[in-house]
C-alpha positions in Angstrom: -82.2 56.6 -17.6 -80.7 57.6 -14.4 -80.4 61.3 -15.5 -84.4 61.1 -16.6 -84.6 59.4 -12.8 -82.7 62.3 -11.0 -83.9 65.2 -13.5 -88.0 64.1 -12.5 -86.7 63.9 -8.6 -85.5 67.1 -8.6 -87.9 69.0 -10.8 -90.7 67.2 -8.9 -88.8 68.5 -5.8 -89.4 65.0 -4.3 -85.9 65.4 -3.0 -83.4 68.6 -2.9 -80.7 68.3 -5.3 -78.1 68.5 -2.5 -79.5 65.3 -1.3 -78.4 63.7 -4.6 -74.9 62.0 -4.7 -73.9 60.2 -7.9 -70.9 58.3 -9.3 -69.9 57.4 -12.7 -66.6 56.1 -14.4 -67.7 58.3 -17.1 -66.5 61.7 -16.2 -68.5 63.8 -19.2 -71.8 62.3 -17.7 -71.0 63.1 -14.1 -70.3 66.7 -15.5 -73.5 66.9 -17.2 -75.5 66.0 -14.1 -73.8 68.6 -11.8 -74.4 71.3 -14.8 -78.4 70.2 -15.4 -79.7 69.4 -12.1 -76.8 70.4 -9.4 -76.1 67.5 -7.8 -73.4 66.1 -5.5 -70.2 64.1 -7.4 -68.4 61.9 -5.6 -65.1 59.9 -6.7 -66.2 56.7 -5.9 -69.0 54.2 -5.1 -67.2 53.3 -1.7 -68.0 56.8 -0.8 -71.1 57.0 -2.8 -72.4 54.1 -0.4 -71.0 55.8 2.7 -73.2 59.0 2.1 -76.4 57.8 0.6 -79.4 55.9 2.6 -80.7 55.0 -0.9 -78.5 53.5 -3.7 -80.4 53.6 -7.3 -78.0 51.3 -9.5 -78.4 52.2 -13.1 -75.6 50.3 -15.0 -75.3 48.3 -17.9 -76.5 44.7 -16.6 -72.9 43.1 -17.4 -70.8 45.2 -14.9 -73.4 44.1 -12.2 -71.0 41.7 -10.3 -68.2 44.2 -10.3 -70.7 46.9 -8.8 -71.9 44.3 -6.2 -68.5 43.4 -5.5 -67.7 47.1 -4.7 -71.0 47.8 -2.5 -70.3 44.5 -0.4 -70.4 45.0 3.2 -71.6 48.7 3.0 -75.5 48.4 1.8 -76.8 46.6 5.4 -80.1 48.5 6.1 -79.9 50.6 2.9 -82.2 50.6 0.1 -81.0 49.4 -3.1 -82.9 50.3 -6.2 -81.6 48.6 -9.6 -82.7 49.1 -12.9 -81.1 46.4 -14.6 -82.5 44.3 -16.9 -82.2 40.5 -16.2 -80.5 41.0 -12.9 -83.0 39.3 -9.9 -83.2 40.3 -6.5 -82.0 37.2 -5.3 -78.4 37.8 -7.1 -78.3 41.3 -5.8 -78.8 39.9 -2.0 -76.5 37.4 -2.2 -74.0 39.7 -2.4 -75.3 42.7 -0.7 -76.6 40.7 2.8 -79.0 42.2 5.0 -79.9 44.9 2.2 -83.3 45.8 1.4 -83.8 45.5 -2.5 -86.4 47.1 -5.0 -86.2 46.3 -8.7 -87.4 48.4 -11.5 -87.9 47.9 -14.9 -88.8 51.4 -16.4 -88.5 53.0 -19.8 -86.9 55.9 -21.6 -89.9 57.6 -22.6 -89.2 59.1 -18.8 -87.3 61.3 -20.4 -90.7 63.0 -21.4 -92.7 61.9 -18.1 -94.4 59.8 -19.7 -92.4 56.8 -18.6 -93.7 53.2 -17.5 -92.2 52.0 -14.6 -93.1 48.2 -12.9 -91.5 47.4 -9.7 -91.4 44.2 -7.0 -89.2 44.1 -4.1 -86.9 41.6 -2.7 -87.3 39.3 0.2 -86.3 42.0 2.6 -88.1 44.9 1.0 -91.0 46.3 2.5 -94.6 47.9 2.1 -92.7 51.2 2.8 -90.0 50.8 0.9 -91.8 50.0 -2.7 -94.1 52.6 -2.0 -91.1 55.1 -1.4 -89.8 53.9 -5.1 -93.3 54.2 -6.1 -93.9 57.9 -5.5 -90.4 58.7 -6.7 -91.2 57.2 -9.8 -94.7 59.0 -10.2 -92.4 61.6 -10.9 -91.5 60.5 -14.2 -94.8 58.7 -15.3 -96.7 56.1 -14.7 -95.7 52.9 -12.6 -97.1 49.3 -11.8 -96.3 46.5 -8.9 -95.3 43.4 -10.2 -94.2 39.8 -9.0 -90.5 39.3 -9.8 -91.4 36.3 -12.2 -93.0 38.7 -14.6 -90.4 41.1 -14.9 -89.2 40.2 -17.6 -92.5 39.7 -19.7 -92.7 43.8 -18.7 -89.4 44.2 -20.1 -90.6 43.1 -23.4 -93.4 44.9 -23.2 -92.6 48.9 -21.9 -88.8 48.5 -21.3 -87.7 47.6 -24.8 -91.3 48.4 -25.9 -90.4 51.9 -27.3 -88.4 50.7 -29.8 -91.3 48.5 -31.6 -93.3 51.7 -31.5 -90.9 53.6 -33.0 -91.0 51.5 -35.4 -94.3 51.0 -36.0 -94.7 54.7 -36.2 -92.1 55.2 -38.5 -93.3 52.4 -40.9 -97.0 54.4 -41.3 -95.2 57.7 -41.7 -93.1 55.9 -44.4 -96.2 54.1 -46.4 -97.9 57.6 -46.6 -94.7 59.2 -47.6 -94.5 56.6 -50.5 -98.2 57.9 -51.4 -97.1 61.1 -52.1 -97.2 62.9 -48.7 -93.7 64.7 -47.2 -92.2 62.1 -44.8 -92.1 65.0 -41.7 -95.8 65.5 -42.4 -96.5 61.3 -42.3 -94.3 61.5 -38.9 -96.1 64.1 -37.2 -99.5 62.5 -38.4 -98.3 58.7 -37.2 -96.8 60.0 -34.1 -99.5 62.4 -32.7 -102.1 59.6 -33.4 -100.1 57.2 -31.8 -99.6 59.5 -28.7 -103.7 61.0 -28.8 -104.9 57.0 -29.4 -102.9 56.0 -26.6 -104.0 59.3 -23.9 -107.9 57.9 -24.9 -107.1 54.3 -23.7 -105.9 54.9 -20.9 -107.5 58.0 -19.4 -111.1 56.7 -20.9 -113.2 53.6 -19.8 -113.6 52.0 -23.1 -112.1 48.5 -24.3 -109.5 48.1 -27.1 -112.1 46.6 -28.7 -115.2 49.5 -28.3 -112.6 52.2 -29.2 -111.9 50.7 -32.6 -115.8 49.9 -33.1 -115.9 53.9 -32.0 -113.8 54.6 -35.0 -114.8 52.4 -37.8 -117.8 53.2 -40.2 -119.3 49.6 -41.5 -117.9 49.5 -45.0 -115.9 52.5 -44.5 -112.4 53.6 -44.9 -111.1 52.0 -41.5 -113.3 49.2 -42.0 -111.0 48.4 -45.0 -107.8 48.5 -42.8 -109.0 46.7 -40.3 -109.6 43.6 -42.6 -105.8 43.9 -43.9 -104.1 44.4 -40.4 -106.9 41.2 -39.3 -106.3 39.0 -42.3 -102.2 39.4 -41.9 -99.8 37.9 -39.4 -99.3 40.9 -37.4 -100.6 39.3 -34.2 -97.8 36.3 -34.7 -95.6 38.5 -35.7 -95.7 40.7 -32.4 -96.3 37.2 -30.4 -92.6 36.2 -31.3 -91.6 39.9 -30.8 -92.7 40.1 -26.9 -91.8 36.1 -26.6 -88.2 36.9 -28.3 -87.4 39.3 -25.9 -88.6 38.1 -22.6 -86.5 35.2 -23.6 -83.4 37.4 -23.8 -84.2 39.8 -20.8 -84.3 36.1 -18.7 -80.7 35.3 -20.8 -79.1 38.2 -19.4 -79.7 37.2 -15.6 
């Protein structure tokens, strides 16, 4: 994610690649950001923080406290940026005092641009400084301003959100590939849809609702999948799904 993050700042040129410091204890994916996008390495995120007015934190949500630990007492009047999933604000202040704090929930179809990005700030964050994360974001798709306390119902949603489509997808390609169609052919098909129905709902003005009615013939061939997907437990089943994992995203803080 951070490489989608850096790769749509500096492509974008929304900042020069020479502005760009990063740290990671993996050494392969340091050397693969230098090679892609020409950025600065640095040995450490003591010097990390002693170089950089903004700190994006993009780590796995259990090595938080020993990242906070290491910032502590170099962050006051910086921007910190985290992307980590179940990790507040508040947490994140009370270690890093008098820093100003932006959290981000965003997705990996950034990798694409065409990633879904919600953001709230902290209690020192400003009007400047989300819109700052804002337009660096634009970069990479789409984003949305959130309260904090709904975070984690948008983590459900477009940060772990992929991965239902994906399956989804796959699960059409596979029931036409059991009909007698080639399963790449079925992919292509379930994907493109997927990608051309969702371009039309949110670039057009019509409703979930008017788009379907705009695609179904009374008595016709999507009629008759309609009534399947209506009379089955799809809708409970994708309740629990979003339900399941806000639940867990609001474990892991």
């Amino acid at each position: 994610m951070a490489s989608a993050i850096i790769g749509g700042i500096v492509k974008s040129e929304f900042a020069p690649s020479e502005n760009i410091f990063a740290y990671d204890i993996n050494d392969n994916a340091l050397s693969c950001a230098k090679e892609n996008f020409n950025i600065n390495i640095v040995k450490s995120i003591d010097e990390l923080a002693r170089l950089v007015d903004v700190v994006l934190i993009a780590t796995k949500p259990f090595v938080i406290a020993d990242v906070l630990k290491e910032l502590e007492g170099k962050t006051q009047g910086k921007l910190v940026v985290s992307i980590l999933a179940g990790v507040t604000t508040s947490k994140i202040e009370s270690m890093l005092k008098g820093t100003k704090v932006v959290r981000v929930m965003p997705n990996t179809p950034a990798f694409v641009k065409e990633g879904m990005c919600a953001l709230c700030g902290g209690s020192l964050a400003q009007g400047s400084d989300l819109d700052f994360v804002e337009s660096m974001l634009k970069n990479i798709g789409r984003t949305a301003r959130v309260d904090e306390k709904e975070i984690d119902i948008v983590t459900a949603i477009s940060g772990s959100g992929p991965a239902f489509y994906y399956y989804i997808i796959d699960l059409i390609a596979r029931a036409g590939e059991k009909l007698g169609l080639d399963y790449n052919t079925c992919l292509t098909l379930s994907a493109q849809t997927a990608l051309g129905s969702a371009k039309m709902m949110l670039e057009g003005v019509q409703t979930p609702d008017e788009l379907i009615t705009a695609v179904t013939t009374p008595g016709g061939c999507t009629a008759v999948g309609n009534d399947v997907l209506k009379n089955s437990d799809l809708e409970q089943i994708l309740d629990k799904t979003i339900k399941d994992t806000m639940e867990k995203a609001k474990a892991l803080g």
